[in-house]
C-alpha positions as a Markdown table, in Angstrom:
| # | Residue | x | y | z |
|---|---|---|---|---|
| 1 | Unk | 68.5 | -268.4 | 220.5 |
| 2 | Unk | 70.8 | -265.4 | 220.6 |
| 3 | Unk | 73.1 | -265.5 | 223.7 |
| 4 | Unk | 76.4 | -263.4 | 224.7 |
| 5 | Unk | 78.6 | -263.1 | 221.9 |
| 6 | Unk | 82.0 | -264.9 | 223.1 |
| 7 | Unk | 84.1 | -261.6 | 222.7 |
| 8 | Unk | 81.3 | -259.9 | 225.0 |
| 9 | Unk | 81.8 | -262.9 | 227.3 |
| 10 | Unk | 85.5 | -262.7 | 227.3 |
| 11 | Unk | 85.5 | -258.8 | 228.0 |
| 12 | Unk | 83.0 | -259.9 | 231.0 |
| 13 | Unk | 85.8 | -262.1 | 232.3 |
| 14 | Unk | 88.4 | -260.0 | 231.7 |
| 15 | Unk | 86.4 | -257.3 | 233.9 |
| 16 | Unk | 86.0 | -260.4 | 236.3 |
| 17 | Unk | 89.6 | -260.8 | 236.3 |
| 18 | Unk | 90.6 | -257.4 | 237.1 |
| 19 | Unk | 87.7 | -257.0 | 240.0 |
| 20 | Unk | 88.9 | -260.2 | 241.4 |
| 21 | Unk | 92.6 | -258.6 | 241.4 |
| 22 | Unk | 91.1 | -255.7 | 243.5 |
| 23 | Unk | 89.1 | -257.5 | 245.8 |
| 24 | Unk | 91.8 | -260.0 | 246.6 |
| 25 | Unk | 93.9 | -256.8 | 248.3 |
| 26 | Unk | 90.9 | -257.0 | 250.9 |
| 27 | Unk | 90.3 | -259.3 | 254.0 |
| 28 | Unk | 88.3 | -262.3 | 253.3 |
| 29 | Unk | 84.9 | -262.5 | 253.4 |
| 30 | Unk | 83.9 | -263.7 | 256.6 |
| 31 | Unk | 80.2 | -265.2 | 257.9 |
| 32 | Unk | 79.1 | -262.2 | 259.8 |
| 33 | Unk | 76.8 | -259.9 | 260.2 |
| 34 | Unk | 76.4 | -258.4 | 256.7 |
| 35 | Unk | 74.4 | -261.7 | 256.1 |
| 36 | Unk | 72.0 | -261.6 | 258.5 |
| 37 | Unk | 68.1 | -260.8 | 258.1 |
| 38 | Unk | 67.1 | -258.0 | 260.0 |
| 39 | Unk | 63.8 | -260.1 | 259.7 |
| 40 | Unk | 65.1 | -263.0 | 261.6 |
| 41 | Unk | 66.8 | -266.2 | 261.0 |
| 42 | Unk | 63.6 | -267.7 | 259.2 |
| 43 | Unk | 63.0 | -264.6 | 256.8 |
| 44 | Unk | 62.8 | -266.0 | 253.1 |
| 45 | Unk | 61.0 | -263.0 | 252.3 |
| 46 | Unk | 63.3 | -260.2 | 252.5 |
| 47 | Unk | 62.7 | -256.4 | 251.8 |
| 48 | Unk | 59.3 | -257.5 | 250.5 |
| 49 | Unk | 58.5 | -257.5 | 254.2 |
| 50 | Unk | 58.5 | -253.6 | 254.3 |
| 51 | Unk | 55.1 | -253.4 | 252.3 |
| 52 | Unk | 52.1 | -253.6 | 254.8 |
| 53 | Unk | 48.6 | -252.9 | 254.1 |
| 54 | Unk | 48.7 | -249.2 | 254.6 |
| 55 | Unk | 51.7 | -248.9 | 251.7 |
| 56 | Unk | 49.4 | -251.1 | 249.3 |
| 57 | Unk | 46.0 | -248.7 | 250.6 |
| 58 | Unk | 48.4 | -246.0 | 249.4 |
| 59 | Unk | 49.3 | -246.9 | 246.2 |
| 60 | Unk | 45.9 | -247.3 | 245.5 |
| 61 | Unk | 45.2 | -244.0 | 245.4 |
| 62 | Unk | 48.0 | -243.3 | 242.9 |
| 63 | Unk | 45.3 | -244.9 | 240.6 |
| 64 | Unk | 43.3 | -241.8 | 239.2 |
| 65 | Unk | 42.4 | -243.1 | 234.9 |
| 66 | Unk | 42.3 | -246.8 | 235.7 |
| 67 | Unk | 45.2 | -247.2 | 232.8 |
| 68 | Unk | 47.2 | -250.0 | 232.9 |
| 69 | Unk | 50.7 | -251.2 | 231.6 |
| 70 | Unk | 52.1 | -254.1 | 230.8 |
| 71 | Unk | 55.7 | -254.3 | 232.2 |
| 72 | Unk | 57.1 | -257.6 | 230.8 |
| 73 | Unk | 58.5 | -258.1 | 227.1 |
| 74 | Unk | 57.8 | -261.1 | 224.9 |
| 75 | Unk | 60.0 | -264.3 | 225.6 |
| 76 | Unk | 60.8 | -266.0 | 222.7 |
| 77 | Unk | 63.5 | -268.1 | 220.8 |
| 78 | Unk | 64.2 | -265.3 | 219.5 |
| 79 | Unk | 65.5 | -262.7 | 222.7 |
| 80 | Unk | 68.8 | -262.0 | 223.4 |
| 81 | Unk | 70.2 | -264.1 | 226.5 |
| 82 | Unk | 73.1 | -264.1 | 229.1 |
| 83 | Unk | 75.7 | -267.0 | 228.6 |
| 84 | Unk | 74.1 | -270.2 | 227.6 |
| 85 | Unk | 70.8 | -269.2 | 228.1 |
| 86 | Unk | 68.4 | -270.6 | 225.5 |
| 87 | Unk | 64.3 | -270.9 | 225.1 |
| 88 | Unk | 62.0 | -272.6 | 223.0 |
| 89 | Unk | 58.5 | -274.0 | 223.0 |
| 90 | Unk | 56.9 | -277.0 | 222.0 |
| 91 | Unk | 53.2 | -277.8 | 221.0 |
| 92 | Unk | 51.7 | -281.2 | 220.7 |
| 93 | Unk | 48.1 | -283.0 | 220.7 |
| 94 | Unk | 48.5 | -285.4 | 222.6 |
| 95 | Unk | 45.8 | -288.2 | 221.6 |
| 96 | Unk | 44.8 | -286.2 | 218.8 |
| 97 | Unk | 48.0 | -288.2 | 216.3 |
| 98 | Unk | 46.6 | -288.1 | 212.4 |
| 99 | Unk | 43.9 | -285.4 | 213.2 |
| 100 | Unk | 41.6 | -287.4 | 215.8 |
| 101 | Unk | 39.7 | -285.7 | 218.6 |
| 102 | Unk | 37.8 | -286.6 | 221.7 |
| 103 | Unk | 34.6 | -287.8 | 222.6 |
| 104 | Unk | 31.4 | -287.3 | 220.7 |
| 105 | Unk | 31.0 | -283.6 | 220.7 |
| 106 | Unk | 35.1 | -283.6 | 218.3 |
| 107 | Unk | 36.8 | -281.9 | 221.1 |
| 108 | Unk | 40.8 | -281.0 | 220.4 |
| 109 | Unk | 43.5 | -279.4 | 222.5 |
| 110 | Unk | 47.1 | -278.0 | 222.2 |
| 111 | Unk | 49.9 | -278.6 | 224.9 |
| 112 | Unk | 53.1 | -276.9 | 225.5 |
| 113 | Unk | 56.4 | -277.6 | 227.0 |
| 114 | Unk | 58.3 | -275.1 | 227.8 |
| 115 | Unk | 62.4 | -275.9 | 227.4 |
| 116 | Unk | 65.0 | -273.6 | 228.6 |
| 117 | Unk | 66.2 | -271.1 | 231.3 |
| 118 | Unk | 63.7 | -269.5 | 232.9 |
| 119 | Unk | 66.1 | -266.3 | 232.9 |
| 120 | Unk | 64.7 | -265.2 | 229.2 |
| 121 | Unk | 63.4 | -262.3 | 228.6 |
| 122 | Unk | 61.2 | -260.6 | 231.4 |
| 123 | Unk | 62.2 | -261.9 | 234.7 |
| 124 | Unk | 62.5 | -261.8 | 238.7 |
| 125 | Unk | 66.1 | -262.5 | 240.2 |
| 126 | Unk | 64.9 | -264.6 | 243.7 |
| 127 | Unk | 67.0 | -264.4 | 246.3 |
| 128 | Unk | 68.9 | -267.3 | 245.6 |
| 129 | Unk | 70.1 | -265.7 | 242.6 |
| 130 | Unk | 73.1 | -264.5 | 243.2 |
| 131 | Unk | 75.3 | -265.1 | 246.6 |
| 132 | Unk | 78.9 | -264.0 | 248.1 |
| 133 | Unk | 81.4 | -266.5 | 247.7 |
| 134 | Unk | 78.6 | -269.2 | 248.3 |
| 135 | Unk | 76.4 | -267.5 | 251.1 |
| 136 | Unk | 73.0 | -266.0 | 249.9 |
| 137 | Unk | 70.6 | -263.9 | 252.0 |
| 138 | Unk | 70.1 | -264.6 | 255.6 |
| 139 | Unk | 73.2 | -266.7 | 255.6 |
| 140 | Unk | 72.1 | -269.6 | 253.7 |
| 141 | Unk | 74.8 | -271.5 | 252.3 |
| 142 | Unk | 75.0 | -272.8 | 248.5 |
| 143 | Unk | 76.1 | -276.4 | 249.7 |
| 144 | Unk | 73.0 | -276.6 | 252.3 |
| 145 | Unk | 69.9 | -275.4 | 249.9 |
| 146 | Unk | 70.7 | -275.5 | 246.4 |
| 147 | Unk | 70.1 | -279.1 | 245.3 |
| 148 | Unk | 69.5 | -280.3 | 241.2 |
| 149 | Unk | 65.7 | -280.7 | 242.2 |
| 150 | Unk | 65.1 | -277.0 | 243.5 |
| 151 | Unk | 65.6 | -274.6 | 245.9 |
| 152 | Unk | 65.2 | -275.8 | 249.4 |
| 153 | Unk | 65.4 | -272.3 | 250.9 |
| 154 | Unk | 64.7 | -268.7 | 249.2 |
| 155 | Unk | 62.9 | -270.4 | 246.3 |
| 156 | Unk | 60.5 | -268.5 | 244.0 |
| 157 | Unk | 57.1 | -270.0 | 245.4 |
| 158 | Unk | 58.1 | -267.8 | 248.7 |
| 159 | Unk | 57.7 | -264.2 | 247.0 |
| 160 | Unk | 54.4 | -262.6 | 248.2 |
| 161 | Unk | 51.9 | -260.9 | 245.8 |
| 162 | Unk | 53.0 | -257.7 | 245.4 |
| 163 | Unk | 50.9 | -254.6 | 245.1 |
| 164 | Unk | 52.9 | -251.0 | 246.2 |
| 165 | Unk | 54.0 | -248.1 | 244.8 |
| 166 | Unk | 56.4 | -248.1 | 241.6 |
| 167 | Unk | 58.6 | -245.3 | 240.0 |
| 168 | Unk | 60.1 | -244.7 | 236.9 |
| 169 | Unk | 63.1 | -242.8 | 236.5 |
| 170 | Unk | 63.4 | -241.6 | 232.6 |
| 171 | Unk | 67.1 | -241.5 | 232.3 |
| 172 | Unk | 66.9 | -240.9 | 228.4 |
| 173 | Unk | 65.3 | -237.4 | 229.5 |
| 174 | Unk | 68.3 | -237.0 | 232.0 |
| 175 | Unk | 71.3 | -237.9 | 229.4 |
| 176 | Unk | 69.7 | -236.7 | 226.2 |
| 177 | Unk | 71.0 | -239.9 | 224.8 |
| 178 | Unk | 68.7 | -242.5 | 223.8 |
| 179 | Unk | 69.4 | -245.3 | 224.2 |
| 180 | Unk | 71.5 | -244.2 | 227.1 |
| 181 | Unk | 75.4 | -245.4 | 226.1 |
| 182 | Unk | 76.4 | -248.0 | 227.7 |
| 183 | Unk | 79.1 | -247.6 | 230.6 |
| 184 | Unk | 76.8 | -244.8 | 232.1 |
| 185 | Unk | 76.4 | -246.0 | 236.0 |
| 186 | Unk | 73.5 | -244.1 | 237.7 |
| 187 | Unk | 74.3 | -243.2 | 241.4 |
| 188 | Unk | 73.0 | -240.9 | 244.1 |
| 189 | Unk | 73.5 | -237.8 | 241.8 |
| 190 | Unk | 71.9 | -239.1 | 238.9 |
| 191 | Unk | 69.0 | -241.1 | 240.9 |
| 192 | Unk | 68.0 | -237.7 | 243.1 |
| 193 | Unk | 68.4 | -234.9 | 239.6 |
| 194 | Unk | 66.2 | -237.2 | 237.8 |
| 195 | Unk | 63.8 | -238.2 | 240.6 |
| 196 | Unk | 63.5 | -233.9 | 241.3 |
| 197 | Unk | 63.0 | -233.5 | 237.8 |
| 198 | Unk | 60.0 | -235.6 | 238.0 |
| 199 | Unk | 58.6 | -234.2 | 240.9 |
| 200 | Unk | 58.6 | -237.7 | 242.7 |
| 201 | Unk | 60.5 | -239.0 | 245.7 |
| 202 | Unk | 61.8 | -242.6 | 246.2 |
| 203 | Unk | 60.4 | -244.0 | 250.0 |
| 204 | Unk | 60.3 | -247.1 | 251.7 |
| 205 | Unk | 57.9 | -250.2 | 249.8 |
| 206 | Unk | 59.1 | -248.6 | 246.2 |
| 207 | Unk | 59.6 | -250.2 | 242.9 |
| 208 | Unk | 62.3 | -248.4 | 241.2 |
| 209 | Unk | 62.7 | -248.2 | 237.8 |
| 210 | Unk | 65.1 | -247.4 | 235.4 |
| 211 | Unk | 64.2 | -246.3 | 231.6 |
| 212 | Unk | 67.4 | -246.5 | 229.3 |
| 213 | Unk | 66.1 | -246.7 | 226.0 |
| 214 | Unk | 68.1 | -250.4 | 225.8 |
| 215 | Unk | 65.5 | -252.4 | 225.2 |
| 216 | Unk | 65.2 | -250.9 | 222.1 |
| 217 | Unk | 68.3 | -252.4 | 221.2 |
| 218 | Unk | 67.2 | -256.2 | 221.7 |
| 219 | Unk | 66.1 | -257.1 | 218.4 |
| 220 | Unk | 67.7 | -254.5 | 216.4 |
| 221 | Unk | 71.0 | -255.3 | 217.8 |
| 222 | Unk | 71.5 | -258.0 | 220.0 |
| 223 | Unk | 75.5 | -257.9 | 220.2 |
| 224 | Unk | 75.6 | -254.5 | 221.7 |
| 225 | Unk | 72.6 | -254.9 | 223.7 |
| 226 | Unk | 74.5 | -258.0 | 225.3 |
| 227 | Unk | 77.9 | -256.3 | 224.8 |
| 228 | Unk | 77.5 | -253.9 | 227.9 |
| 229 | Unk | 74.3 | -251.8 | 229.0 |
| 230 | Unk | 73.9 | -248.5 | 231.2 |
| 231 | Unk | 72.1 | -249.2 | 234.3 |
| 232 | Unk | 72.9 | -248.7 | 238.5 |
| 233 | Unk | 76.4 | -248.4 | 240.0 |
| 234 | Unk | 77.3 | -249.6 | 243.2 |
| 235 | Unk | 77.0 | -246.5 | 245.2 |
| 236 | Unk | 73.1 | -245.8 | 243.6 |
| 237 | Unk | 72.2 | -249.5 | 244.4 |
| 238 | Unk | 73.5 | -248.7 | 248.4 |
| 239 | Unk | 71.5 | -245.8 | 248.3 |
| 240 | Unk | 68.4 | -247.2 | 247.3 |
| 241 | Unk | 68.8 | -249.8 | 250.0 |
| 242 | Unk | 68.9 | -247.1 | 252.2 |
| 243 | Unk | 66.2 | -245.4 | 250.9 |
| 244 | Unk | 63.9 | -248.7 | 251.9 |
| 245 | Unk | 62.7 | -249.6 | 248.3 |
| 246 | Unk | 61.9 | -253.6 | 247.9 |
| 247 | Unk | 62.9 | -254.0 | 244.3 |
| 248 | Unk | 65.0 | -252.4 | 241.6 |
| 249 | Unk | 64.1 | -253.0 | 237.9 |
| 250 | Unk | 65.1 | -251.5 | 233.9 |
| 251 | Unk | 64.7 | -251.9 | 230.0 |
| 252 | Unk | 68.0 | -253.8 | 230.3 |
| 253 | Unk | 69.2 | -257.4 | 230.8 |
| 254 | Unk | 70.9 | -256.9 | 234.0 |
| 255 | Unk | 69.9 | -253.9 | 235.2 |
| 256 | Unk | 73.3 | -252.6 | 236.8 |
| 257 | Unk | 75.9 | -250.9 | 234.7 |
| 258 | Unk | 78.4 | -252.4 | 232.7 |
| 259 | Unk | 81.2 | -252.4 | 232.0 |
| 260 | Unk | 81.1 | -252.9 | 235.9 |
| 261 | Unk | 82.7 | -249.2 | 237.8 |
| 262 | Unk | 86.6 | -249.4 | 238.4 |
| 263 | Unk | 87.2 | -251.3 | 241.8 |
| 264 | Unk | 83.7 | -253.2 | 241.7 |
| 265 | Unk | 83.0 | -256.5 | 241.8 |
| 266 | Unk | 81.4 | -259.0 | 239.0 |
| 267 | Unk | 77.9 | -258.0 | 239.4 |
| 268 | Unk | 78.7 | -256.8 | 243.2 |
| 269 | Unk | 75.2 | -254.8 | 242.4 |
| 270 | Unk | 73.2 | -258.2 | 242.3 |
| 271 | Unk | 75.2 | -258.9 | 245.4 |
| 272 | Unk | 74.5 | -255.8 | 247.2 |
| 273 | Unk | 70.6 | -256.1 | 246.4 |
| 274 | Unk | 70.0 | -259.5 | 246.7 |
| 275 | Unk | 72.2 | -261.2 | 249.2 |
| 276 | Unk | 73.0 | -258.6 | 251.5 |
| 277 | Unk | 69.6 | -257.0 | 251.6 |
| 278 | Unk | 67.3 | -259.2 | 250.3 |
| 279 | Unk | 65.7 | -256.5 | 247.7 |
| 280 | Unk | 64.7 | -258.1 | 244.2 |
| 281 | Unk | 65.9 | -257.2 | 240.9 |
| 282 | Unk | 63.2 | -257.0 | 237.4 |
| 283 | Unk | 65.2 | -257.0 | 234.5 |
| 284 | Unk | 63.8 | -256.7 | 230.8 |
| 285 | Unk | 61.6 | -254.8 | 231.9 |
| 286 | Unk | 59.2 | -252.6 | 229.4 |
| 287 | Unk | 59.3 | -249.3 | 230.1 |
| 288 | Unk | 58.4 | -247.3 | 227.1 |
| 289 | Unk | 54.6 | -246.7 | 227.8 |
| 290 | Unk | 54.8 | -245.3 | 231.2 |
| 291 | Unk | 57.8 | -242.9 | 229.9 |
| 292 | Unk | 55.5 | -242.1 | 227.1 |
| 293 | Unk | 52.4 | -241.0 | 229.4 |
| 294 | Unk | 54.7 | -239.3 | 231.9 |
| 295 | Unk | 53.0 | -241.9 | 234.3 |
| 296 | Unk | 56.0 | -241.1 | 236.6 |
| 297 | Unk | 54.3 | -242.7 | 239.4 |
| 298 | Unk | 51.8 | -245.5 | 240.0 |
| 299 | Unk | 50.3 | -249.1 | 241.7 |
| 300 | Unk | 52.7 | -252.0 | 240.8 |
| 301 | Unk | 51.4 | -255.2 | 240.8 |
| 302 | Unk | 53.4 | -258.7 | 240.3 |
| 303 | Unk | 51.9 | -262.2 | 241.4 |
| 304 | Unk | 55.1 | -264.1 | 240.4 |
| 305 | Unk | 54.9 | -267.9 | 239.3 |
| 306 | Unk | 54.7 | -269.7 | 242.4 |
| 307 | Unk | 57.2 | -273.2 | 241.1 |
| 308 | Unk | 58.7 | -274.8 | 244.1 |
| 309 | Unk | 62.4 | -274.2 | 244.2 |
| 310 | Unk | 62.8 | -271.9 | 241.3 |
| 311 | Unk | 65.3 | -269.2 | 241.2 |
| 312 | Unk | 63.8 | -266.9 | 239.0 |
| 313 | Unk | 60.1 | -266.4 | 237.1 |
| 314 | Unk | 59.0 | -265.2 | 234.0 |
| 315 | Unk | 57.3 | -262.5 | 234.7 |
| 316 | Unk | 54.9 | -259.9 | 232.9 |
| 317 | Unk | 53.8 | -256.7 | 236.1 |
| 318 | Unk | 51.0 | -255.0 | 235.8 |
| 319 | Unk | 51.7 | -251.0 | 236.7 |
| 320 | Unk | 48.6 | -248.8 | 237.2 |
| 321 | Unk | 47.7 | -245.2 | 237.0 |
């Protein structure tokens, strides 16, 4: 299993160290409002809860050929990882040892076990991802929910099904570069040229995403696809807040740009989307076909796996056009 080369991990520590040097100029973080659900103290839910029936009943009629996508890449032993992040299947026959089989009529089966971090390949951040100095979304602190055996608060199995309107942003079109280098942060500018180019508009219920080209990169070159990536700066990720979308997704394995922007925080875009607003993050995700058909608009549809406690799910959306 390919993970992040330990130079890129060092460089990702040195940023870390630097960002830490800025931040600790600033007031400590206190337990305040910026924590709080506008959805109330029981909302596991987060921005999810801006899509009602009437967004979904909208979306639908973005549906005009009956075309659909598949979002997710293949997750394999073989995909580049975060960290220590490894994956790898097994297959038995259980019962079935020297070539037996069941029952009169011969019958055989396979099995699999599934060992590894779920964060490989294609894959939903939950909201109890990623957290502020130990609080996560709606105030929920690390010491009181996250046990060995699971999530006892903001697990996976409390994501809704999801059927709204998605976007996709080509930001290869927008840099003539492809992939898109690395280091490139995409903010309010970029987010509102591209979006105009397009013809589209970003609005409250949205999927946003982002096509780099960077996925491209994964198997042809996994140290520079884990080395850094392009992808959304701090100032793009508060704007889409604002702009009421419920998750933010690219063809890359973090989705926000790094190296992280001078004066921001390790990943302070995974902290501004997930714990202070509760909107979801898709990375790895497959973009290519929707660039390719121009389908710059369309239904997205994800029924995440519903396993008690998880942080994050393998996932594989469905858009439709």
């Amino acid at each position: 299993m390919a993970s992040t080369s330990r130079p890129a991990l060092r460089h990702l520590l040195g940023t870390a160290a630097l960002a830490a040097a800025s931040l600790a100029a600033t007031p400590a973080l206190a337990q305040a409002d910026w924590c709080k659900s506008k959805w109330g103290p029981n909302d596991q839910v987060g921005a999810l809860n801006l899509i009602t029936p009437a967004i979904t009943q909208n979306a639908a009629k973005l549906i005009k050929t009956g075309k659909t996508y598949r979002l997710g890449v293949e997750t394999n032993a073989q995909a580049p990882a975060f960290a220590t992040r490894t994956w790898s299947v097994l297959i038995q026959q259980p019962g079935q040892a020297g070539g037996g089989s069941l029952g009169p009529t011969k019958t055989t089966y396979n099995d699999d076990i599934y060992m590894g971090y779920v964060a490989v390949g294609s894959q939903l951040d939950g909201l109890g991802h990623i957290g502020v100095d130990g609080v996560y979304y709606n105030c929920n602190k690390q010491a009181d929910f996250a046990q060995p055996d699971g999530l006892k608060k903001l697990g996976i199995e409390q994501v809704p099904a999801i059927a709204t309107r998605g976007v996709v942003l080509d930001m290869v079109a927008y840099t003539g570069k492809n992939p898109v280098p690395e280091g490139t942060a995409f903010n309010k500018k970029e987010i509102d040229e591209q979006a105009a180019r397009q013809g589209i508009s970003i609005g409250t219920g949205d999927v946003v995403l982002f096509h780099t080209g960077w996925q491209d990169l994964a198997m042809k070159d996994k140290k520079r696809f884990l080395a850094g990536e392009p992808g959304l700066g701090k100032e793009g990720a508060e704007y889409l807040v604002s702009k009421g979308v419920v998750a933010v997704g690219a063809d890359s394995w973090a989705v926000e740009v790094i190296p992280f922007e001078k004066g921001v925080g390790v990943f302070e875009v995974h902290q501004i989307l997930l714990a202070r607003n509760g909107v979801y993050i898709l990375e790895n995700m497959d973009t290519s076909e929707l660039v390719k058909d121009k389908a710059w608009e369309f239904m997205f549809t994800l029924g995440a796996s519903r396993i008690t406690g998880g942080v994050q799910a393998i996932i594989n959306p469905v858009a439709i056009r």
